[in-house]
C-alpha positions as CSV (number, residue, x, y, z in Angstrom):
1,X,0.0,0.0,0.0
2,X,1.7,2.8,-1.2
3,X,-0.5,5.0,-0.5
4,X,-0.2,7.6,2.2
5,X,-3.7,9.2,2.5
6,X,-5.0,9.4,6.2
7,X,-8.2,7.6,6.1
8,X,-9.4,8.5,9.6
9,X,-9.2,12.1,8.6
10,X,-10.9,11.6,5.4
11,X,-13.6,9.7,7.3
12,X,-13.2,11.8,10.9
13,X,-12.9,9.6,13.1
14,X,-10.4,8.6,15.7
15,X,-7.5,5.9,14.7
16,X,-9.0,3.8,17.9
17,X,-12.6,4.3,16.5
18,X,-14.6,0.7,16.1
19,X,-16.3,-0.7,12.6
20,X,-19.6,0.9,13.9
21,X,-18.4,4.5,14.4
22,X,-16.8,4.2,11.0
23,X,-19.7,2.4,9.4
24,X,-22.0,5.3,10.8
25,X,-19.7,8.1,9.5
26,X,-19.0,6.5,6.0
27,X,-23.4,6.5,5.9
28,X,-23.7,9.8,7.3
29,X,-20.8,11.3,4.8
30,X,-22.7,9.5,1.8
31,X,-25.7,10.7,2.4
32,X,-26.7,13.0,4.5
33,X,-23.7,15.4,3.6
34,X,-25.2,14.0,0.0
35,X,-21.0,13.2,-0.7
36,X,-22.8,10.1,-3.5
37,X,-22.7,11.1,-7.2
38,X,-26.5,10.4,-7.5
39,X,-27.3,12.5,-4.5
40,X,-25.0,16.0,-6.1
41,X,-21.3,15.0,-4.7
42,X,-18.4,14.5,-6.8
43,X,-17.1,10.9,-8.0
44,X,-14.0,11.4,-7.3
45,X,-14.7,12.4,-3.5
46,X,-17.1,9.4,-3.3
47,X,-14.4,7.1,-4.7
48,X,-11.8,8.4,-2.0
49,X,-14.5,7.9,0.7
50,X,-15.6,4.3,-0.3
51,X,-11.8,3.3,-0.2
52,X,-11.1,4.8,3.1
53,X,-14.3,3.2,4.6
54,X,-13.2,-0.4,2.6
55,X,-9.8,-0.2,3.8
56,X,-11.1,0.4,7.5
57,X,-13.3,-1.7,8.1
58,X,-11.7,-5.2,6.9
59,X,-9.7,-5.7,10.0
60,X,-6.3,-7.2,7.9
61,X,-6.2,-4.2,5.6
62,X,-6.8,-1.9,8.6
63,X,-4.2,-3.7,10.7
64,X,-2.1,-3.0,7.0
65,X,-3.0,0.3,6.8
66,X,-2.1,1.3,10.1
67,X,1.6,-0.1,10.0
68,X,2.5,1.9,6.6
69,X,1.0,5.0,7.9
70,X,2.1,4.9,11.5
71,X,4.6,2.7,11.7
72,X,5.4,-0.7,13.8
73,X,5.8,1.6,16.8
74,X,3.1,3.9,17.0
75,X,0.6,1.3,16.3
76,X,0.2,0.3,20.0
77,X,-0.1,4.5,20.9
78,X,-3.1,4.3,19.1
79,X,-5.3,1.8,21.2
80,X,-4.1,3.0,24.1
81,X,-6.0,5.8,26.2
82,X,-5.7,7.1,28.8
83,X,-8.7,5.5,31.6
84,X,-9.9,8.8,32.7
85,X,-10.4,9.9,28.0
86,X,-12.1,6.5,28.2
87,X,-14.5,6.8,30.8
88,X,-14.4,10.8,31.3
89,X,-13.2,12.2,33.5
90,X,-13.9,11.5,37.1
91,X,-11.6,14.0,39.1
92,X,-12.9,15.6,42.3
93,X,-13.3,19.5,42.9
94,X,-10.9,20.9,45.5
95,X,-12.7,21.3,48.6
96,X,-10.3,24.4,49.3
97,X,-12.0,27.8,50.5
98,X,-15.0,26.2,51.8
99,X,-16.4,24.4,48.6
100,X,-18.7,21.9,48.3
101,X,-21.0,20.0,45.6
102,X,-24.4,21.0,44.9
103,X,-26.5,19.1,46.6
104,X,-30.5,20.0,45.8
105,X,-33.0,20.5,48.9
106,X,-35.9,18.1,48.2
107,X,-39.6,19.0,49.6
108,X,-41.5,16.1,50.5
């Protein structure tokens, strides 16, 4: 693959992003951002689309993809997050200066 085109940016999504984000991006890029020939967009953007979608979501050529682009070292930097991106982020609020969390009164 000789080709150096970044398909997550062509597609916009993340290099960690599963077949189902990318399936739902490649639909939502066809048509309602109406990127198809028949629906006004230009073949040659549609044809640049479809291979970045076909080349994504077949795990071999993505695992492929990813070393010619990236590299055999940054490959594992890509599935790797940190917990709190993962989860969001969970950090407390200083309780400096007499702060506290809202806590709502409730009237029975």
């Amino acid at each position: 693959m000789n080709n150096k085109r970044n398909y997550y940016r062509i597609l916009h999504v993340q290099p960690d992003a599963p077949v189902e984000v990318i399936r739902a991006t490649y639909r939502t890029l066809m048509q309602r951002l109406k990127q198809h020939p028949d629906l006004g967009g230009e073949h040659w953007n549609a044809s640049l689309i479809n291979e970045a979608h076909d080349a994504l979501v077949d795990e071999a050529r993505r695992r492929l993809y990813d070393r010619t682009l990236l590299g055999a070292t940054d490959i594992d930097a890509l599935s790797r997050q940190r917990p709190q991106q993962r989860q969001g982020s969970k950090r407390q609020a200083p309780q400096a200066r007499g702060w506290r969390p809202f806590e709502p009164i409730v009237i029975d």
